[in-house]
DSSP file (Angstrom, degrees, kcal/mol; ACC not computed):
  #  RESIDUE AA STRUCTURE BP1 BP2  ACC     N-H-->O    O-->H-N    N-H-->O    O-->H-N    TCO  KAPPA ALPHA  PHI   PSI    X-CA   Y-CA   Z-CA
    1    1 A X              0   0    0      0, 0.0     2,-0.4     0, 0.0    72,-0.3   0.000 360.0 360.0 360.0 144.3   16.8   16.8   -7.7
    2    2 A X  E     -A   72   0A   0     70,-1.7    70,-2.0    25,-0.1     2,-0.3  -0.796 360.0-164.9-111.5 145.9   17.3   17.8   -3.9
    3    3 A X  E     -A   71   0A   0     -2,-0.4     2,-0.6    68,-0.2    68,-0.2  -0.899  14.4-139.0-133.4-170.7   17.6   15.0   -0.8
    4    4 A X  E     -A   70   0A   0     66,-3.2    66,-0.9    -2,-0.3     2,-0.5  -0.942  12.2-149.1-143.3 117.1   17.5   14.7    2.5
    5    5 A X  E     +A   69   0A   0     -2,-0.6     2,-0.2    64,-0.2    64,-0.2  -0.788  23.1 161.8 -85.4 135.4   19.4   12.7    4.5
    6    6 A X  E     -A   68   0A   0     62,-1.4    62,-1.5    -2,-0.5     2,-0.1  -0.818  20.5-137.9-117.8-179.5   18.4   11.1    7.7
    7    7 A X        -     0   0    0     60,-0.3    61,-0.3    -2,-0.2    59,-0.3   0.127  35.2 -94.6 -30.8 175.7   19.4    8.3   10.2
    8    8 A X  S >  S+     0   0    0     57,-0.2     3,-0.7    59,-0.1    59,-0.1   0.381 112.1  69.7 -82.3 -25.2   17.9    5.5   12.3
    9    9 A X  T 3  S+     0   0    0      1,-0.3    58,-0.1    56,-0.1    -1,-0.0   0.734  90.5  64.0 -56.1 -48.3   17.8    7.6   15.3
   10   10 A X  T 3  S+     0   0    0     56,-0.1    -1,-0.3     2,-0.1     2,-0.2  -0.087  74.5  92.4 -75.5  26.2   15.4    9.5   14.0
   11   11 A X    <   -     0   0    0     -3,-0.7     2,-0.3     9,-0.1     9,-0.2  -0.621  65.1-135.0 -99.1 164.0   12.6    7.4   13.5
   12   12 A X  E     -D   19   0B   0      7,-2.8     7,-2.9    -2,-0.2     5,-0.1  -0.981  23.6-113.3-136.0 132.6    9.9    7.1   16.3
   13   13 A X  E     +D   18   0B   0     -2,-0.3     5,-0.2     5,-0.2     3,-0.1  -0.501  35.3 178.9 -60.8 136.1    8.2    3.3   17.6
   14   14 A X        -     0   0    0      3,-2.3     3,-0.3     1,-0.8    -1,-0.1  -0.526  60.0 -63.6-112.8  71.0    4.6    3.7   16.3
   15   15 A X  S    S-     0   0    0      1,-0.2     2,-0.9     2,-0.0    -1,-0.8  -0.513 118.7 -18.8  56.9-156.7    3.2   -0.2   17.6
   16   16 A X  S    S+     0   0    0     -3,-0.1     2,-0.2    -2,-0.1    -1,-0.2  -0.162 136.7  55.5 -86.8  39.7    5.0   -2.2   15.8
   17   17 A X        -     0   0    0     -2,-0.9    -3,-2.3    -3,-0.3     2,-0.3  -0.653  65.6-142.9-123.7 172.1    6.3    0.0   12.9
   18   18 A X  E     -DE  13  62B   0     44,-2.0    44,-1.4    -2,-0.2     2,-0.4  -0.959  14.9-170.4-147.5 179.1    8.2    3.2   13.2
   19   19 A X  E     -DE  12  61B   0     -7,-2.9    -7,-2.8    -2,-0.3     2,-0.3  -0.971  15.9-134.3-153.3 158.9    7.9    6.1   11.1
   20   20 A X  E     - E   0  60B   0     40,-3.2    40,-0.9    -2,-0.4     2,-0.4  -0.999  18.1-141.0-125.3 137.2    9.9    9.6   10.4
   21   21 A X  E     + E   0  59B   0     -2,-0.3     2,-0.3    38,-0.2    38,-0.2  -0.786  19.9 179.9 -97.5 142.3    8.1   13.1   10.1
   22   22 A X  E     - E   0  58B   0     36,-1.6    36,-2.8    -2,-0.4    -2,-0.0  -0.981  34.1-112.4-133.5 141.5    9.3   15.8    7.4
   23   23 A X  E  >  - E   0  57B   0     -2,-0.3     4,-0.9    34,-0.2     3,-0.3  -0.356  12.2-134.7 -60.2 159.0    7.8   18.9    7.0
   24   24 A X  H  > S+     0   0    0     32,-2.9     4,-3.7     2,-0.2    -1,-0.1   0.838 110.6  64.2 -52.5 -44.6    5.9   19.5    3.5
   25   25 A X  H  4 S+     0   0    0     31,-0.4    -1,-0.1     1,-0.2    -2,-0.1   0.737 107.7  47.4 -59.4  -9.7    7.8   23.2    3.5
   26   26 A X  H  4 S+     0   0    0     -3,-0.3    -1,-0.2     2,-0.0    -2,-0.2   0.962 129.6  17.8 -88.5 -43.4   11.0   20.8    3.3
   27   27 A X  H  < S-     0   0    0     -4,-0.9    -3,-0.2     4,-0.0    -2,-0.1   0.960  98.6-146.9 -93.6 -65.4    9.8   18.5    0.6
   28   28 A X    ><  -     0   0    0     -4,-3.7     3,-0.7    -5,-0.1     2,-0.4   0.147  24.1 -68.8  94.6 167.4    7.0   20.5   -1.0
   29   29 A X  T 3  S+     0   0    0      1,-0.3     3,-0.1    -2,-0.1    -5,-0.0  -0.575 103.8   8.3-106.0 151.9    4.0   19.3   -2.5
   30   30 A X  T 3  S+     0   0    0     -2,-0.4    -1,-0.3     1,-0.3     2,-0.2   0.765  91.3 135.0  83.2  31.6    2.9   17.4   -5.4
   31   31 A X    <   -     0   0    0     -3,-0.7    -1,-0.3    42,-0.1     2,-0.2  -0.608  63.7-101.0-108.7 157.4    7.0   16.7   -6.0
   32   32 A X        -     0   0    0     -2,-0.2    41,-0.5    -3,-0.1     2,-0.2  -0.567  37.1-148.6 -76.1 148.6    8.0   13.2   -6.9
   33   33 A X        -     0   0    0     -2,-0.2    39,-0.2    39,-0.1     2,-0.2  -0.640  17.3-176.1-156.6  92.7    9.4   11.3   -4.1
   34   34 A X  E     -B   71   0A   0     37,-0.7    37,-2.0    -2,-0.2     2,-0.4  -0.324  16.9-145.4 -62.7 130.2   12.0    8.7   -4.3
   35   35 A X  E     -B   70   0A   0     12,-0.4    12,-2.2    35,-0.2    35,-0.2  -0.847  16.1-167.7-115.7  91.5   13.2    6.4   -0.5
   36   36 A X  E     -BC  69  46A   0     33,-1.5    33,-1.5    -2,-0.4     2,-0.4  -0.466   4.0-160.4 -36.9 120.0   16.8    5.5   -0.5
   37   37 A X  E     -BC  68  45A   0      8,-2.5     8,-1.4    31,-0.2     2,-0.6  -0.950  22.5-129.8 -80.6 140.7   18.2    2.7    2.3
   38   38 A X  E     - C   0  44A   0     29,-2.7     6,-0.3    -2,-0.4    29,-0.3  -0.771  22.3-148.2 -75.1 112.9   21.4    2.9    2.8
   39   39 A X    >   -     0   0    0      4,-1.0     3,-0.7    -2,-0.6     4,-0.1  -0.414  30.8-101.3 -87.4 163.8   22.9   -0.7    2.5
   40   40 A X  T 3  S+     0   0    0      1,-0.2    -1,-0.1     2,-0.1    -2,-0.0   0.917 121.4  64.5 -29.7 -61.2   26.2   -2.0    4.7
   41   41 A X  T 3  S-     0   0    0      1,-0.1    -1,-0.2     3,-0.0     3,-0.1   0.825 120.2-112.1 -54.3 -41.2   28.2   -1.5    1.5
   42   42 A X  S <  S+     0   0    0     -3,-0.7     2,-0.2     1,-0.6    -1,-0.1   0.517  82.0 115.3 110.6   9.8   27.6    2.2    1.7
   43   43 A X        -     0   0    0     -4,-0.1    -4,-1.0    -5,-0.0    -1,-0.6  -0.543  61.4-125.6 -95.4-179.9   25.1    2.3   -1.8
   44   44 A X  E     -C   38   0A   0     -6,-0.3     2,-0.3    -2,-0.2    -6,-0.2  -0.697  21.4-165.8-118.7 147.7   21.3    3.2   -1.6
   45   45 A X  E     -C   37   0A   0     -8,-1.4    -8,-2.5    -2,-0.2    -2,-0.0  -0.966  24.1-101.3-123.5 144.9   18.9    1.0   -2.8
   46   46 A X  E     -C   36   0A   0     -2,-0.3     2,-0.2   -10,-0.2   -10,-0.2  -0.268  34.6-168.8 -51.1 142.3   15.1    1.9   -3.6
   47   47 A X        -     0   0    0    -12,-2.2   -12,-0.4     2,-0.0     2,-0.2  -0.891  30.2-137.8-126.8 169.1   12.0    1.0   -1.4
   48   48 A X        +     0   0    0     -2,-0.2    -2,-0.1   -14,-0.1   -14,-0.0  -0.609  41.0 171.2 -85.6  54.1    8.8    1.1   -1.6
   49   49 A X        -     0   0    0      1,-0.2    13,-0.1    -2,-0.2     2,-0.1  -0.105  44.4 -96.5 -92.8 165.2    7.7    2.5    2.0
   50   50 A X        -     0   0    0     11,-0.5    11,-1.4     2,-0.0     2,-0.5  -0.326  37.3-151.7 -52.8 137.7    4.5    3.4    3.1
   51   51 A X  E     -F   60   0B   0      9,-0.2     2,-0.4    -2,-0.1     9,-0.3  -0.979  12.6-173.1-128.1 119.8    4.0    7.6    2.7
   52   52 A X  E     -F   59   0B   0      7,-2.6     7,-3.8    -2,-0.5     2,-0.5  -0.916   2.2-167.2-107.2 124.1    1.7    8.9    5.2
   53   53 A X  E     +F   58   0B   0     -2,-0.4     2,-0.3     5,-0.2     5,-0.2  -0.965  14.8 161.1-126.3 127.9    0.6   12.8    4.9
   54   54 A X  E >   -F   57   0B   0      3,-1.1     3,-0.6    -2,-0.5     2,-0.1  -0.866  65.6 -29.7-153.4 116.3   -1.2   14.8    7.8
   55   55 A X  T 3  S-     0   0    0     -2,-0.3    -1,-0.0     1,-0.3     0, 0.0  -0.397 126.9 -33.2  89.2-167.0   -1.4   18.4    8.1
   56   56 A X  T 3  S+     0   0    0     -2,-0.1   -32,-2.9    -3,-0.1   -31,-0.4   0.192 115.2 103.5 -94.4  49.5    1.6   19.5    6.6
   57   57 A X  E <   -EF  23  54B   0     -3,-0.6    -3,-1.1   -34,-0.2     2,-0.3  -0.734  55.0-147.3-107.6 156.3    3.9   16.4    7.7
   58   58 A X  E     -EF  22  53B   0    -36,-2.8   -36,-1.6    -2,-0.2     2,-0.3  -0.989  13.7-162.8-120.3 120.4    5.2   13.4    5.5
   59   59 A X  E     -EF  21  52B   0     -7,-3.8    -7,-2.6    -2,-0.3     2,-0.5  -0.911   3.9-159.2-103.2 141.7    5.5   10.4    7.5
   60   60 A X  E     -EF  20  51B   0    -40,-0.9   -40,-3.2    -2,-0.3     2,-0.3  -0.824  19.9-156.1-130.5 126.1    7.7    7.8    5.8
   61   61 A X  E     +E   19   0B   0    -11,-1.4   -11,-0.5    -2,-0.5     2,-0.3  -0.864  22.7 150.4-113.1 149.0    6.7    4.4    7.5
   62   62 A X  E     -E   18   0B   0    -44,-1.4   -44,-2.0    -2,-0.3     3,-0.1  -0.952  52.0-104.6-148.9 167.7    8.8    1.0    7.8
   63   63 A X  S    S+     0   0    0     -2,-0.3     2,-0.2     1,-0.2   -44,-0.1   0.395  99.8  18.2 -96.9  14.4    9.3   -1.9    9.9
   64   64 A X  S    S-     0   0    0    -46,-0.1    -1,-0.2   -51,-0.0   -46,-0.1  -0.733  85.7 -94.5-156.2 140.3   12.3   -0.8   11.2
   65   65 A X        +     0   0    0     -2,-0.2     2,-0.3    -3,-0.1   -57,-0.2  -0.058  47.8 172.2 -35.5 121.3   14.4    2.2   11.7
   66   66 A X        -     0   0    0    -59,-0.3     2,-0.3   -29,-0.0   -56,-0.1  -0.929  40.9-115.2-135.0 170.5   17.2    2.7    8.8
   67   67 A X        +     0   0    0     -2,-0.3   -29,-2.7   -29,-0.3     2,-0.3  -0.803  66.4 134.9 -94.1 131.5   20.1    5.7    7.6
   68   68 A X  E     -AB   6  37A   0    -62,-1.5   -62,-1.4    -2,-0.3     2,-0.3  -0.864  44.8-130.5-144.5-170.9   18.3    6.8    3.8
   69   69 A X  E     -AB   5  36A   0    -33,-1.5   -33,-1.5    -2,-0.3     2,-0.4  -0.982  10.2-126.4-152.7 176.3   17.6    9.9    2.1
   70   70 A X  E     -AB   4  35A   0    -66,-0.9   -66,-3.2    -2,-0.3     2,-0.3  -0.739  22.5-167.6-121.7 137.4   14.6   11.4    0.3
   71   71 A X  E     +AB   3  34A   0    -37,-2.0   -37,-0.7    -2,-0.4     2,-0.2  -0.941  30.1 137.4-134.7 151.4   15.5   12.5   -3.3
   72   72 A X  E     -A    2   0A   0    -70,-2.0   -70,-1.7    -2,-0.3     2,-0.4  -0.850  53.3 -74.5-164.9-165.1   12.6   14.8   -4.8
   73   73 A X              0   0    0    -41,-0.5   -42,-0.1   -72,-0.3    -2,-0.0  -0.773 360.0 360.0-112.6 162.8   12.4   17.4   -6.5
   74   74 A X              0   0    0     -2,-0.4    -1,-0.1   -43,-0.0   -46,-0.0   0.391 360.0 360.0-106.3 360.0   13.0   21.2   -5.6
């Protein structure tokens, strides 16, 4: 399994959500796709987030900005 780390920084206000774009060529398609938060403590726990695809982006939606990672497969 591969991930992808990002930040809170990197999310963008969409109304009152925010969302992050990843390319598809990063992820790839049809792969399974686990969403990590990062908690205070410095574990991950799963979410469920919203997964948005247009074009070849994956938008990972929330109601707030958080540091996670994507695990999927390579």
């Amino acid at each position: 399994m591969a991930t992808k780390n990002f930040n809170k920084d990197e999310f963008v206000q969409d109304g009152d959500r925010y969302q992050i774009e990843f390319s598809m060529k990063e992820i790839g398609e049809g792969s399974d796709l686990i969403i990590e938060r990062k908690k205070d403590d410095g574990e991950y726990e799963i979410i469920q987030a919203e997964v948005n695809r247009h074009d070849e982006s994956l938008f990972v939606v929330w109601s707030e900005p958080f540091d996670g990672r994507l695990i999927f497969e390579k």
